[in-house]
C-alpha positions as CSV (number, residue, x, y, z in Angstrom):
1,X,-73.1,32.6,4.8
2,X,-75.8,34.8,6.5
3,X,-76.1,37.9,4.3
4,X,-76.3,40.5,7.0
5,X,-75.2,38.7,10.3
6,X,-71.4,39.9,10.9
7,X,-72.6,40.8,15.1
8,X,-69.0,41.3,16.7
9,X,-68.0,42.8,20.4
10,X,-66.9,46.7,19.8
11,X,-65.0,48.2,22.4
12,X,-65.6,52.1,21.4
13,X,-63.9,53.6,23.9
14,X,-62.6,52.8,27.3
15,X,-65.3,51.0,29.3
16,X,-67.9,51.1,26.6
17,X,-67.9,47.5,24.9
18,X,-70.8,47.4,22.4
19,X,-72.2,44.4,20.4
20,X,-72.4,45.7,16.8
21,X,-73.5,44.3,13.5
22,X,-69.8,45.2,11.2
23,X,-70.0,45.3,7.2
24,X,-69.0,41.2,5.9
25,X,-65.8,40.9,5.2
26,X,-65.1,40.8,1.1
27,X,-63.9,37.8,-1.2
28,X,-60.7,36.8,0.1
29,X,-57.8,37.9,-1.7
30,X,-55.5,35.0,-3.9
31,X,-53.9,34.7,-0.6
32,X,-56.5,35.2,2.0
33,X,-59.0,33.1,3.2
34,X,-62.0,34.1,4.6
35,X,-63.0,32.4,8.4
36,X,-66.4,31.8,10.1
37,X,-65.1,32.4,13.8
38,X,-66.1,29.7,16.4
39,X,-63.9,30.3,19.7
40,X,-61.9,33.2,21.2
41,X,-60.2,33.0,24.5
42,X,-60.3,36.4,26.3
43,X,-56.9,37.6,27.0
44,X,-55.4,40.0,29.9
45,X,-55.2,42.4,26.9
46,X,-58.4,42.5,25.8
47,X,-59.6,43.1,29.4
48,X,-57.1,46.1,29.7
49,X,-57.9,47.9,26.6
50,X,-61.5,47.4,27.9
51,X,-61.3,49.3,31.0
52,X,-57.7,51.1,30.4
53,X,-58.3,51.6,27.1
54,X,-54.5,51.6,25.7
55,X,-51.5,49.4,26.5
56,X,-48.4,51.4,26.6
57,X,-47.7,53.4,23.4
58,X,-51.3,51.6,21.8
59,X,-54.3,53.8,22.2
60,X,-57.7,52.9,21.5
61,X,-58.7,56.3,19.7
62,X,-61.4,54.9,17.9
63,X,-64.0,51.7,18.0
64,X,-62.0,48.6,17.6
65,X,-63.3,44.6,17.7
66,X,-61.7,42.7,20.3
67,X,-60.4,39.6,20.6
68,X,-57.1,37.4,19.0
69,X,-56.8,33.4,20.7
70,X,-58.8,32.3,17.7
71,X,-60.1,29.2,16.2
72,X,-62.2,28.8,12.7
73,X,-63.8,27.4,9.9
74,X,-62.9,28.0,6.7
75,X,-65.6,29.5,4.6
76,X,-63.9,30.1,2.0
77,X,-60.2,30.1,0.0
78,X,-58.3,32.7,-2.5
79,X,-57.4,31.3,-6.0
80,X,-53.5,30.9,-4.5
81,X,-54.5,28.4,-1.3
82,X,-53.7,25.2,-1.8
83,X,-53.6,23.7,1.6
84,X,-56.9,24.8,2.7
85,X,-60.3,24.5,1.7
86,X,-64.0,25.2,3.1
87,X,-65.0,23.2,5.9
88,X,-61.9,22.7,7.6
89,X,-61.1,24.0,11.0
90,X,-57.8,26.1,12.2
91,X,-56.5,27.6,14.7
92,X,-55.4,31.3,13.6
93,X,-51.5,33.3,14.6
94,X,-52.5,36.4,15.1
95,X,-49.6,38.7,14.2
96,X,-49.2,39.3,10.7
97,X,-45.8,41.0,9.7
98,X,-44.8,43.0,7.0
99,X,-42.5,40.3,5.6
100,X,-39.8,42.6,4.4
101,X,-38.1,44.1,7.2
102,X,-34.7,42.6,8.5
103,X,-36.4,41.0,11.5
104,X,-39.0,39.6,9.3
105,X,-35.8,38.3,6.8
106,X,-34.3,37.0,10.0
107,X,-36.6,34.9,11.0
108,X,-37.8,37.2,13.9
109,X,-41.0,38.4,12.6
110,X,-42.8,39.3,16.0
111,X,-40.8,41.9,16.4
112,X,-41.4,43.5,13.3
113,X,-42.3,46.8,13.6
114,X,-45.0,47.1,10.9
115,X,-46.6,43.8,12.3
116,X,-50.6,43.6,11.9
117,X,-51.5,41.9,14.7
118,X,-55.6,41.2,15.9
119,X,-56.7,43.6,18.3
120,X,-53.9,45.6,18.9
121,X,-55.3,49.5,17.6
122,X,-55.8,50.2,15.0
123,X,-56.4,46.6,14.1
124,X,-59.5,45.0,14.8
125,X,-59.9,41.5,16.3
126,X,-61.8,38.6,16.4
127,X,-64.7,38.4,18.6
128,X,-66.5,38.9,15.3
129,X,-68.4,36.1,13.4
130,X,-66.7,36.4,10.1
131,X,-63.1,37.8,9.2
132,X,-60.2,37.8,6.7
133,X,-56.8,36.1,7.4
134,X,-53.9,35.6,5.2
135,X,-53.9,31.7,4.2
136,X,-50.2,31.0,5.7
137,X,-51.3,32.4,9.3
138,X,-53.7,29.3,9.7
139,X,-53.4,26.5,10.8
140,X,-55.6,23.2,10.1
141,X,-56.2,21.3,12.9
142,X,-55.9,17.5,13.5
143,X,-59.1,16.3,13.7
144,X,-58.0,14.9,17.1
145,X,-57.8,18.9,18.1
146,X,-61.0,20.9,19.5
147,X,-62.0,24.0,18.7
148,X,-61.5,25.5,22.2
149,X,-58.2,23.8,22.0
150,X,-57.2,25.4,19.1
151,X,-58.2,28.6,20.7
152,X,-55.4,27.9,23.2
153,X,-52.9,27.3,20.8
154,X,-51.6,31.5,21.1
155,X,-51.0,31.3,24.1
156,X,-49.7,27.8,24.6
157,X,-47.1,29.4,22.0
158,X,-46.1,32.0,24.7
159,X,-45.1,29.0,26.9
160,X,-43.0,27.4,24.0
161,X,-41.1,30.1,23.3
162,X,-40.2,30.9,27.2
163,X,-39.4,27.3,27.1
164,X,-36.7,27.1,24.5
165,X,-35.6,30.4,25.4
166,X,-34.7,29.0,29.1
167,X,-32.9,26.0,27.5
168,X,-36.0,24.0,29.2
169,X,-34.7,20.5,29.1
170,X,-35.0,16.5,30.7
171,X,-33.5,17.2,34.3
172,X,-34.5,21.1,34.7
173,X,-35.7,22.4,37.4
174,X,-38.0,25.8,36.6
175,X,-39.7,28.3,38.6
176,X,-42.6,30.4,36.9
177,X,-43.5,33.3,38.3
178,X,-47.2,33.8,38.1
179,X,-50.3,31.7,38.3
180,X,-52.5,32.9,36.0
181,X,-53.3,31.6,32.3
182,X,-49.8,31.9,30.8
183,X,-48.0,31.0,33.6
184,X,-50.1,27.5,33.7
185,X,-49.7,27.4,30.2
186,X,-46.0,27.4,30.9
187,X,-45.9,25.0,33.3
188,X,-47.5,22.4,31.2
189,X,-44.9,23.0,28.5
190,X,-41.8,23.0,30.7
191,X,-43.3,19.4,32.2
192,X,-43.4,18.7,28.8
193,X,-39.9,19.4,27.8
194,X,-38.9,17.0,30.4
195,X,-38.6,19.2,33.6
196,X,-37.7,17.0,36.5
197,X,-39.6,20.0,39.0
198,X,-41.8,22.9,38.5
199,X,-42.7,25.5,40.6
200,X,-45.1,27.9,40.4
201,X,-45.8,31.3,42.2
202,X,-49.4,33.1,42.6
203,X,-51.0,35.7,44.3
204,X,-52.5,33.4,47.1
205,X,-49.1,33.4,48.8
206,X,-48.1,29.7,48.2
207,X,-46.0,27.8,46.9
208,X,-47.4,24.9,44.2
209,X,-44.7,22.0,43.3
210,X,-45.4,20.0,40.3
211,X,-43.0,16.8,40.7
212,X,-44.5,13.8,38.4
């Protein structure tokens, strides 16, 4: 690993984005593992805190990296991995939760409200060459699997999880309201979960039918 090359996109405040060489990242800890970033999709968000500089209630008060669609290499593991080792490539969840909370307990740890979660102030992101992640938040990828692919994997979860919460099924027929990333993201799952028609809206005032 280069010893002083850790050059990462800094937004420092709204509409100032700053390339900036950031200290290395430490020896992972016995969980951790410590990743060699290779792709990062930009997200809505990312563009927002960029030239909005919050989201709601989270306030960019002071520089934060950006960036959280991430994919990896491992550079190196904590004494407690076992299913991952150096050289292999994963794809990264981005929220990290508290684990002890009754929504973590339950089985609904993204809404936990002490969630760490890249990007998001105060925590920093991704669009950074080297970072720490804890081991069970990423994920090897088939070999199958690019590394932009693996990028896509956050938000192709978004479209999962709109999919089983709509009871998405063979037969269904789904509208999605919005054309951009997500909402194509969507649409590909809820084909994929069998959806006899899908239907699309955007901002160019048409109407798109996808009907294999």
């Amino acid at each position: 690993m280069p010893e002083k090359d850790n050059l990462s996109a800094v937004l420092m405040k709204k509409d100032v984005l700053l390339l900036q060489q950031m200290p290395l990242p430490e020896n992972p800890k016995n969980d951790e593992v410590l990743l060699a970033t290779h792709t990062v999709g930009i997200c809505g968000s990312d563009v927002h805190y960029w030239t909005h500089g919050r989201i709601g209630n989270f306030v960019v008060e002071k520089p934060m990296i950006l960036g959280h669609e991430t994919s990896a290499t491992v550079v190196a593991v904590g004494e407690n991995v076992k299913h991952l080792k150096p050289g292999d490539r994963v794809a990264t969840e981005p929220g990290v939760p508290c684990r002890q909370c009754n929504f973590c307990k339950e089985g609904k740890y993204n809404l936990c409200e002490n969630i760490f979660f890249f990007a998001t102030p105060p925590d920093d992101g991704t669009l950074t060459r080297f970072f720490k992640h804890p081991a069970d938040f990423c994920f090897k990828l088939p070999d199958h699997v690019s590394y932009e692919e693996g990028a896509l994997l956050e938000p192709l979860s978004v479209g999962v999880h709109a999919c089983k919460r709509a009871g998405v099924t063979v037969g269904s027929d789904v509208l999605v309201c919005g054309a951009g990333p997500i909402g194509l993201v969507t649409m590909l799952t809820a084909k994929a979960f069998g959806a006899r028609k899908v239907c699309i809206t955007g901002f160019a005032a048409h109407l798109t039918i996808i009907n294999d």
